[in-house]
Every structure is written in structure tokens, then in C-alpha cells.
C-alpha positions in Angstrom: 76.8 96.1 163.4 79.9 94.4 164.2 80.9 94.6 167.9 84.9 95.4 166.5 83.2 98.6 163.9 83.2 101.6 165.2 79.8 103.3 166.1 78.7 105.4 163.2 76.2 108.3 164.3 74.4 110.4 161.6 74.3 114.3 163.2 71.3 116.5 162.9 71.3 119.7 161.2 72.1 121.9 164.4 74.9 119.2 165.6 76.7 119.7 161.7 76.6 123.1 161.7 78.6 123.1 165.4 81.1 120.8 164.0 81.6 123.2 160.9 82.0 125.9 163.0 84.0 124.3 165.5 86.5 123.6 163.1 85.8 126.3 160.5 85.4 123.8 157.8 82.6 123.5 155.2 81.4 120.1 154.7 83.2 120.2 151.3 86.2 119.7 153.3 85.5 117.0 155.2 86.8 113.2 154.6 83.9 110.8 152.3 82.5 108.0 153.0 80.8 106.4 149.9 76.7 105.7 150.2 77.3 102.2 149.6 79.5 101.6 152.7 78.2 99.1 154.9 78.9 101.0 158.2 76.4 103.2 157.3 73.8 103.7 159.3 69.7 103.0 158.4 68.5 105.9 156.4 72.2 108.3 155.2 71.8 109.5 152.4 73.9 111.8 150.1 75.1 114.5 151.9 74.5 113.7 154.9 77.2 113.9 158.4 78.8 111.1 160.8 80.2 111.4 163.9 82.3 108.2 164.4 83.4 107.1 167.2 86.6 105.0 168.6 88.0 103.9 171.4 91.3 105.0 172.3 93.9 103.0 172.6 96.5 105.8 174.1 94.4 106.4 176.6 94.5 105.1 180.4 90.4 105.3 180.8 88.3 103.2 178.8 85.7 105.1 178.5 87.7 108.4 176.0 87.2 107.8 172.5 88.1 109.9 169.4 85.7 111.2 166.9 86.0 111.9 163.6 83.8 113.2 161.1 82.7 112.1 157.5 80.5 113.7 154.7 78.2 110.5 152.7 78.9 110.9 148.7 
């Protein structure tokens, strides 16, 4: 991984389901990310959740980042 890409995080069946119902979403609704990306983390596969993570750049403190969530296709 690139030290400028963004950490990509593959969730866990209990972590998806709290994002779903955080945002009372189905994964259907989520933003893709195609299977042959190369941010992908060892072992996604179709269907699977990220959690990605960025710094950001509006905040003061280094250490908030913003997350955002994609569905592998």
C-alpha cells in the first residue's frame, strides 16, 4: 500500500450489519468498488464491505478522519 492511499479495512459480518443499520441502508445501496481494484485489501471478495478511511483536511487535529463505506462487485 501506498503511504498517499487511503487505508482500506474489510468489516466483519457484525461491524456491516451496524453500518446498515446505522444508516438504514442495504448494502445494495452502498457506493462499488470493482474486485479488480488495487486498493483492495488481501482476500475481498464479491460482496464483501470496506470501511475507508481519510484524513481530514478541514479539520484542526490530525488525528479525525472520515470514513466511507464501499460494497466489492
Amino acid at each position: 500500500m501506498h503511504t498517499l492511499q487511503p487505508k482500506h479495512i474489510k468489516l466483519k459480518e457484525k461491524e456491516i450489519l451496524d453500518v446498515l443499520g446505522k444508516f438504514n441502508v442495504s448494502k445494495a445501496q452502498l457506493p462499488k468498488i470493482l474486485s479488480g481494484d488495487p486498493a483492495l485489501p488481501e482476500g475481498c471478495e464479491i460482496g464483501d464491505m470496506l470501511k475507508i478511511e481519510r484524513e481530514d483536511k478541514d479539520s484542526s487535529s490530525k488525528d479525525d478522519k472520515k470514513e466511507y463505506y464501499r460494497v466489492v462487485v
